[in-house]
DRENPA-498720 format. One line per field, with one value per residue (C-alpha): residue number from 1; y, x, z. Coordinates in steps of 0.2 Angstrom, whole numbers, padded with zeros to 4 digits. Example, Ala and Ser with C-alpha at 12.3 -4.5 7.8 and 13.67 -1.06 7.14 Angstrom:
<nodes>
n: [1; 2] $
Y: [-0022; -0005] $
X: [0062; 0068] $
Z: [0039; 0036] $
</nodes>
This chain:
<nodes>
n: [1; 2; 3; 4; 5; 6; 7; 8; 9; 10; 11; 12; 13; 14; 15; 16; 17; 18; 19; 20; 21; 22; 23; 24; 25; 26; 27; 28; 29; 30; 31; 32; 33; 34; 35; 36; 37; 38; 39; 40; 41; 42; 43; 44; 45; 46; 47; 48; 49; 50; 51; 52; 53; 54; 55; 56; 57; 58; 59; 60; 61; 62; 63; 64; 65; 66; 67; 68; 69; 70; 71; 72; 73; 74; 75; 76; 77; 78; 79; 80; 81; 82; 83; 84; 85; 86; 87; 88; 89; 90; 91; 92; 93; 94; 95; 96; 97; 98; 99; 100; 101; 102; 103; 104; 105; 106; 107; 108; 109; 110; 111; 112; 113; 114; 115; 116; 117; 118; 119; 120; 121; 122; 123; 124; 125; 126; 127; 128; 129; 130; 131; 132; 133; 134; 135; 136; 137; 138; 139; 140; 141; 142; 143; 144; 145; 146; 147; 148; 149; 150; 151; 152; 153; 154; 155; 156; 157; 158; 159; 160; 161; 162; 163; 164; 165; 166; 167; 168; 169; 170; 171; 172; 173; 174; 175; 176; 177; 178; 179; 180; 181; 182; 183; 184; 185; 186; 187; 188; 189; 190; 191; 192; 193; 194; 195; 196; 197; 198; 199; 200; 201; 202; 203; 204; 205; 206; 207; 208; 209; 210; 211; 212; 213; 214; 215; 216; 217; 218; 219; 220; 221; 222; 223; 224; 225; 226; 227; 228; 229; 230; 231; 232; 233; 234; 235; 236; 237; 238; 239; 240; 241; 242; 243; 244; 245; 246; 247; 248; 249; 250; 251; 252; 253; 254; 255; 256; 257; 258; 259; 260; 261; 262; 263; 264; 265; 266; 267; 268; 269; 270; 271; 272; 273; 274; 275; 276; 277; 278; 279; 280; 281; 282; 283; 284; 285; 286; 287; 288; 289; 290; 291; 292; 293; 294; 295; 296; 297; 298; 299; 300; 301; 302; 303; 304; 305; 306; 307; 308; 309; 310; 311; 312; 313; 314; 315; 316; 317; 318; 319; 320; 321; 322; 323; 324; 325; 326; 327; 328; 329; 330; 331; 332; 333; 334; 335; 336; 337; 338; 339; 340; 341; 342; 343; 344; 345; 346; 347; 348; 349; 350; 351; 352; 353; 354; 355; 356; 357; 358; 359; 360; 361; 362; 363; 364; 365; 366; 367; 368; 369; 370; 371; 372; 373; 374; 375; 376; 377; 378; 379; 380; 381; 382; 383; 384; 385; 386; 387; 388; 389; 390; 391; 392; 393; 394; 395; 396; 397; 398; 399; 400; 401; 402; 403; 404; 405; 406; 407; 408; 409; 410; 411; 412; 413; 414; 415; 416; 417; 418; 419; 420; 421; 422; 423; 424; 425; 426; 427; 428; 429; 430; 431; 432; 433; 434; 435; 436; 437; 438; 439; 440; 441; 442; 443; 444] $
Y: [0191; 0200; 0204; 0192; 0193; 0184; 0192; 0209; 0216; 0203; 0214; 0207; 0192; 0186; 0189; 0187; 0171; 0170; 0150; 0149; 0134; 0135; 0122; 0118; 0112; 0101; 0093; 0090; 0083; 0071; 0065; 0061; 0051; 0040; 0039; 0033; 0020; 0014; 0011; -0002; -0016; -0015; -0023; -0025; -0044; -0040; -0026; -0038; -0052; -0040; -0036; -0050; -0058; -0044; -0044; -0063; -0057; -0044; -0054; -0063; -0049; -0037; -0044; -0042; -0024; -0024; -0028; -0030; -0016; -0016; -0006; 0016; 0010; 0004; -0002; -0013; -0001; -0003; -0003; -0004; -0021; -0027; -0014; -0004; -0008; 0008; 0017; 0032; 0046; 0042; 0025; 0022; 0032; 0027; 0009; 0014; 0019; 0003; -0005; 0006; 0001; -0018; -0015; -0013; 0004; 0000; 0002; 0019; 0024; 0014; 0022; 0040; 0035; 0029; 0047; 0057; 0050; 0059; 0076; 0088; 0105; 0115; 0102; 0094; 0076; 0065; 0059; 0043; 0032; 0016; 0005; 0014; 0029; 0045; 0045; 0063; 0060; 0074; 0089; 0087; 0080; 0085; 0076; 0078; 0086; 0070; 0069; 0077; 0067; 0051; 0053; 0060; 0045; 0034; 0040; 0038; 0023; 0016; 0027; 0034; 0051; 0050; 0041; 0059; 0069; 0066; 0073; 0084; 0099; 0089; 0087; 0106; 0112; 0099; 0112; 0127; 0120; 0116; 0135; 0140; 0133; 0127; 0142; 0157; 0172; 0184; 0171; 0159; 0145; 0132; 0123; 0109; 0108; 0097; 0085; 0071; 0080; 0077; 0057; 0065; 0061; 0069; 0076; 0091; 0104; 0104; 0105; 0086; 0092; 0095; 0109; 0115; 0129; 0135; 0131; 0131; 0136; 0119; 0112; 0095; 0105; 0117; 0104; 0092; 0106; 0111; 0095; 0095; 0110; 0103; 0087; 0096; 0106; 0091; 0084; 0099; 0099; 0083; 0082; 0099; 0112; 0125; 0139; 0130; 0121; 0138; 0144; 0130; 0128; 0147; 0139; 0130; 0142; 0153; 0142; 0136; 0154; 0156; 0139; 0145; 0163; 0160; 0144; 0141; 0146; 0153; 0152; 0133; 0126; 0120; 0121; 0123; 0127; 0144; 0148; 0158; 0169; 0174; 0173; 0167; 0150; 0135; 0128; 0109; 0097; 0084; 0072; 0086; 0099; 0086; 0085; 0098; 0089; 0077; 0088; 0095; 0112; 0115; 0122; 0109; 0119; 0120; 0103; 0094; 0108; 0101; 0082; 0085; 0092; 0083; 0070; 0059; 0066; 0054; 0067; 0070; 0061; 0046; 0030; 0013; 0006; 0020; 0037; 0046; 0056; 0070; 0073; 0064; 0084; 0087; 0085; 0077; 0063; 0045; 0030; 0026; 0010; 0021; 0019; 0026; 0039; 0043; 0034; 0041; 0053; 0057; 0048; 0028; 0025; 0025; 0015; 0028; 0042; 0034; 0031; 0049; 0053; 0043; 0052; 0066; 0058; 0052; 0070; 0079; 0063; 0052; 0037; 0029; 0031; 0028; 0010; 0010; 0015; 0000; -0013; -0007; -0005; -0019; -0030; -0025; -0028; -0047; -0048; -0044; -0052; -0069; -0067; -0062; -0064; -0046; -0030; -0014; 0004; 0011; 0003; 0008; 0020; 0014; -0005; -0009; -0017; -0017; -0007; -0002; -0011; -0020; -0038; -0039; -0033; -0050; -0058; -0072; -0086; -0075; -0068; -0051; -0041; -0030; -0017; -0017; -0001; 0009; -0001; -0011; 0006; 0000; -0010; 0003; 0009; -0006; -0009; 0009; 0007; -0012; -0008; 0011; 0010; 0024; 0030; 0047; 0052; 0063; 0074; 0079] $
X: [0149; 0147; 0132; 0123; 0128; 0113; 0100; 0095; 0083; 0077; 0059; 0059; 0056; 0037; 0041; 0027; 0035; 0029; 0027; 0035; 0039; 0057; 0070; 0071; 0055; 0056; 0070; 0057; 0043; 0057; 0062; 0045; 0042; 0061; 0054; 0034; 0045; 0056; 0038; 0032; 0042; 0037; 0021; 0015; 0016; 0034; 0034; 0026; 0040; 0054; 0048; 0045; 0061; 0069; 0059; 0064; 0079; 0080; 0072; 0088; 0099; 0093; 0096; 0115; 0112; 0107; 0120; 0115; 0120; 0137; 0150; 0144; 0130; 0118; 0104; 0104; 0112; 0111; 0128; 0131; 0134; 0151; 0163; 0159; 0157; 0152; 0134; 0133; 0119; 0111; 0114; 0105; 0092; 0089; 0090; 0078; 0064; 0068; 0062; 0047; 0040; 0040; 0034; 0049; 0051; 0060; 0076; 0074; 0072; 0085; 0097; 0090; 0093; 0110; 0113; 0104; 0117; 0131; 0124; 0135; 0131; 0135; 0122; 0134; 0132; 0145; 0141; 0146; 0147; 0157; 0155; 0169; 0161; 0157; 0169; 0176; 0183; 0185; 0186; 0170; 0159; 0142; 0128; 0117; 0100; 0092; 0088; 0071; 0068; 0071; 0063; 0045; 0047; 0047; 0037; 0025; 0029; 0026; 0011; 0018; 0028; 0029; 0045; 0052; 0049; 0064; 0074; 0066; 0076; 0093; 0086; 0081; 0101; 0106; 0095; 0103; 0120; 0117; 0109; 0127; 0139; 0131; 0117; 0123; 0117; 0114; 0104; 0098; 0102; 0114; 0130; 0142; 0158; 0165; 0158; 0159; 0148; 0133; 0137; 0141; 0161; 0167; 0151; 0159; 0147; 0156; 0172; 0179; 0197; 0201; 0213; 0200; 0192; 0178; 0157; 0143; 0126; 0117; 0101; 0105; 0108; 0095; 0082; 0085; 0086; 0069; 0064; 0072; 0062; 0046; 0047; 0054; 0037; 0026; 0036; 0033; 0014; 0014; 0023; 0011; 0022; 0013; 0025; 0039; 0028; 0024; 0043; 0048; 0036; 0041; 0058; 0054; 0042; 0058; 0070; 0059; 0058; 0076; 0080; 0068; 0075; 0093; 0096; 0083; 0091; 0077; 0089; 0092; 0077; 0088; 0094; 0113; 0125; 0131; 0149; 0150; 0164; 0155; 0138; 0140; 0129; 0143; 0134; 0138; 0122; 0124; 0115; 0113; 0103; 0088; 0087; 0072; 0063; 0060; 0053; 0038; 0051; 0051; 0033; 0025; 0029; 0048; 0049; 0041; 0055; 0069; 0065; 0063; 0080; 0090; 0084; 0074; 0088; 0101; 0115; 0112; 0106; 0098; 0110; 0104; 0107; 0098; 0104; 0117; 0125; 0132; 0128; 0137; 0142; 0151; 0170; 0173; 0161; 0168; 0163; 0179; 0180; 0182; 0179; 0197; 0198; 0181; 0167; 0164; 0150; 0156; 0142; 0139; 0123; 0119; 0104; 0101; 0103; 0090; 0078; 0079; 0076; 0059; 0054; 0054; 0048; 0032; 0030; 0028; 0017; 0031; 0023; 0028; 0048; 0048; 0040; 0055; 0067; 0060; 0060; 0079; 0088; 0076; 0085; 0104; 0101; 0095; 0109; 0121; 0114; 0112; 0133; 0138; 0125; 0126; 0127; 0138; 0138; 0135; 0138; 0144; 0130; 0134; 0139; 0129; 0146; 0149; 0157; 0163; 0169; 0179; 0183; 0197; 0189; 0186; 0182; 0190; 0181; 0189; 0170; 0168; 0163; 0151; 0139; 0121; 0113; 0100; 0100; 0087; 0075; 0076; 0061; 0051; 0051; 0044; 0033; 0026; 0027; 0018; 0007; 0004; 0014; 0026; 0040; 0038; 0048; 0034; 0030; 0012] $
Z: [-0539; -0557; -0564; -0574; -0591; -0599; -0590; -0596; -0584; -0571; -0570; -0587; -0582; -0589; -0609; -0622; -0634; -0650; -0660; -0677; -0688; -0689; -0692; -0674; -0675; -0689; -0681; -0664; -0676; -0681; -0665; -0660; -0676; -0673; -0656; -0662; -0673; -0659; -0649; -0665; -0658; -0641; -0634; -0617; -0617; -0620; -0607; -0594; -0597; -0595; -0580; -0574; -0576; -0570; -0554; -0551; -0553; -0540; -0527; -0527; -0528; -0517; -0501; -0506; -0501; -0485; -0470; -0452; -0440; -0433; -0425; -0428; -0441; -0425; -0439; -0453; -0468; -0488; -0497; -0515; -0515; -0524; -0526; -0513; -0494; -0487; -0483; -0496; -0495; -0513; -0515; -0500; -0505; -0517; -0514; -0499; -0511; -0519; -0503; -0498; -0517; -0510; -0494; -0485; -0480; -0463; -0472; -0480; -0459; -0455; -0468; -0461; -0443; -0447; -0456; -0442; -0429; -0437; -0438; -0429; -0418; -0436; -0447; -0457; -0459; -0471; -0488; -0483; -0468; -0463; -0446; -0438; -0442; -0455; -0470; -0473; -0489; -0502; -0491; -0480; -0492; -0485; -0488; -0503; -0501; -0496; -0477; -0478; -0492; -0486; -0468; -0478; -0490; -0477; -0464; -0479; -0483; -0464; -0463; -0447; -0445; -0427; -0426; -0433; -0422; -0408; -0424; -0430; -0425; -0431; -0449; -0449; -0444; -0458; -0471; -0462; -0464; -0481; -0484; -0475; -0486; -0502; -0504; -0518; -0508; -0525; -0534; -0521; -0530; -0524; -0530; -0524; -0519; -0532; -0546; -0535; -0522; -0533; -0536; -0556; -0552; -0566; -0575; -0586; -0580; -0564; -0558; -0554; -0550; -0532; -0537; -0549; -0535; -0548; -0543; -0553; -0549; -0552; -0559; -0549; -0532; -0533; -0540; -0523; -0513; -0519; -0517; -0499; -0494; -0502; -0489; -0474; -0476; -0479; -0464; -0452; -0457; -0452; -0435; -0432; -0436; -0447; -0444; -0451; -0465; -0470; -0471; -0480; -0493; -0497; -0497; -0511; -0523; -0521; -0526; -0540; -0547; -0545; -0556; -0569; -0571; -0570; -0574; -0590; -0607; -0617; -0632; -0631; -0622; -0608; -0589; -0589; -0575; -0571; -0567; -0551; -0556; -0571; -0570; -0586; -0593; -0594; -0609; -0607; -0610; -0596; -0585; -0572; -0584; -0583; -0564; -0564; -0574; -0561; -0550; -0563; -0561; -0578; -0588; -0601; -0615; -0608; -0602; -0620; -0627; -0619; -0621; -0639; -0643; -0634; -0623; -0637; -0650; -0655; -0658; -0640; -0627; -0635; -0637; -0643; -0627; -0615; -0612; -0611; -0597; -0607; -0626; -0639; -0645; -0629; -0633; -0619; -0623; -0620; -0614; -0606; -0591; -0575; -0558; -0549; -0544; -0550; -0559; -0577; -0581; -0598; -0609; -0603; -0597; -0579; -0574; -0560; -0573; -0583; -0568; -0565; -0585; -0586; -0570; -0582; -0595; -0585; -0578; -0595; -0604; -0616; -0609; -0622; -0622; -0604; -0609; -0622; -0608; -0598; -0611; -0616; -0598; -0593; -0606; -0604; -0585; -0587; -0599; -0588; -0574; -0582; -0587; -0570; -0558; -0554; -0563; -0565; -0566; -0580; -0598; -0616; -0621; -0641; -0638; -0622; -0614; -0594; -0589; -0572; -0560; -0573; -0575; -0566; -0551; -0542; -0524; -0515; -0527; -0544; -0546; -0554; -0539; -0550; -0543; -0535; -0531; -0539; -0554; -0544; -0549; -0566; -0560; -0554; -0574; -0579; -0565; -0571; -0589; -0587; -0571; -0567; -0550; -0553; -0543; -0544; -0526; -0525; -0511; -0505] $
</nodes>
């Protein structure tokens, strides 16, 4: 691999930075005052009804995700109901969090069990699995750095770890295979296949294209894989492996160092993707440059930086109708109807992007915009729940029109089949913003 061109001497590496009133920051003071303005029309009474609704709502929905175990899936699985059929790795997880948050975390172990069956003697374990078995689609197609995650969670959840530890040793080769395949060994840091890898199908600051052969170093994979080793310690303390908790937790300050050295422009106050052949930044503002945010990987100053230019900036990020997955200055911006052979990345608003966003938000104190984000998605949601009875993918970030699955995507009884998913973590924005109980996915 070449050397890295932006990085000047690595020892280098703590730099004294001065603080001067520049345009840059008139343009954040700004951003924070269209954002205090936006905040004017939204009380908690308003908040609270939102929510409410929504979460009626979701109590009839929900259910539609769960199926009962049949065939290869030997316990009850979640599906994105509608469109799809199949048992992925993030929907599930995220769906499964859904569940721990309502006193259901039977599901989020269910969904891990389901995964744990199909890790092989290498570690790999399929992205996707249907009742006649793992889905290899799109080469391998690996899982995403969630395993750990999800056993932790909900083990947490069930306030009993013990159930674990038959597995533990599997879940440990799932990281190694991961470390194996998807681990750069100058940088540390780690990147994906493909775009649709990461659940980003055709995110622009990855490659999408099966003959496109090119990998970024990436702030979604490495921040999950962060995240990944954070749990798998949490997990081996808890089981009584000290040995392990220690490597792991290592792991993860390593990582964490990496991500903010080599991934963190200091010139534009954002994490971007690095293109492996290079070493070079691949400067394209996207859903995926915000992932360490969730995870508290960025510094205050750094994090408040980077949600000030261009997450609360409406030349950005910031649409009327939620956020954006890639900025509006991208050329490749569009909020084109997709869903074959890949679902579009390229600007709508994805709820789970957005539950991802106020994550961030929530982590570096803009209580206040996460309560916007609630209030806005909150609305679009019960919009298009209360035309469809059910919801979709993602949505015109600048119109607020559903988008995929379209229209003519119907069942037996000419209903739109729509989409439900993590969507349903829209409500755990509200219940934050409305009644403290955040969904952080924390790991402690």
């Amino acid at each position: 691999m070449k050397k890295f061109t932006h990085i000047i001497l690595l020892s280098a590496f703590v730099l004294l930075t001065v603080s001067c009133t520049n345009k840059s920051d008139v343009k954040n003071k700004q951003t924070n005052k269209n954002s205090s303005n936006d905040m004017k029309a939204i009380n908690k009474k308003d908040l609270a009804v939102t929510h409410q609704n929504l979460k009626e709502k979701y109590e009839e929905l929900s259910p539609k995700v769960i199926q009962p175990g049949e065939g290869y899936l030997e316990y009850p699985y979640l599906i994105p109901a509608g469109f799809y059929k199949q048992m992925w790795d993030w929907d599930g997880f995220f769906m499964g969090n859904y569940f721990v948050s309502k006193g259901k975390p039977e599901y989020l172990k269910f969904w891990a069990l389901n995964l744990i069956k199909g890790i092989d003697e290498e570690g790999y374990v399929s992205g996707c699995a249907t009742t006649k078995g793992p889905r290899p689609i799109f080469g391998k197609f690996a899982m995403k750095p969630f395993l750990s995650q999800g056993v932790y969670l909900a083990s947490k959840g069930l306030e009993d770890f013990e159930w674990a530890k038959p597995y533990y040793e599997d879940i440990k080769r799932v990281i190694t295979y991961r470390e194996k395949t998807q681990q750069d060994k100058t940088t540390g840091l780690f990147f994906w296949d493909i775009a649709m890898q990461s659940g980003a199908d055709n995110n622009p600051g990855l490659n999408y294209f099966m003959e496109d052969k090119r990998s970024f170093l990436a702030p979604d994979a490495s921040t999950w894989q962060y995240k990944e080793y954070l749990a798998q310690s949490a997990l081996a303390k808890k089981l009584g492996y000290n040995a392990d908790a220690t490597i792991y937790l290592e792991k993860a300050i390593k990582l964490k160092k990496a991500i903010n050295l080599l991934l963190w422009s200091k010139e534009d106050k954002i994490y971007y993707t690095i293109d492996r052949e290079t070493g070079d930044f691949y400067k394209r503002i996207s859903y995926s440059s915000f992932l360490p945010l969730l995870a508290g990987i960025a510094s205050q100053d750094n994090g408040k930086s980077m949600i000030n230019m261009y997450l609360l900036d409406e030349k950005h990020m910031k649409a009327k109708y939620g956020f954006r997955t890639l900025s509006a200055q991208d050329p490749d911006y569009n909020n084109k109807n997709i869903i074959v052979p890949f679902s579009n990345w390229q600007g709508p608003v994805w709820p789970i992007a957005n539950y991802i966003y106020s994550i961030g938000l929530k982590n570096y104190g803009y209580d206040k915009d996460a309560a916007w984000l609630g209030k806005t998605l909150g609305d679009l949601l019960l919009e298009d729940i209360n035309k469809h009875n059910t919801m979709h993918e993602n949505y015109n970030a600048d119109t607020g029109k559903a988008l995929a699955p379209s229209d003519d995507h119907v069942d037996e009884n000419g209903d739109i089949v729509g989409f439900i998913s993590w969507n349903l973590c829209v409500e755990n924005i509200l219940d934050g913003v409305v009644n403290d109980k955040w969904m952080l996915l924390e790991i402690n």
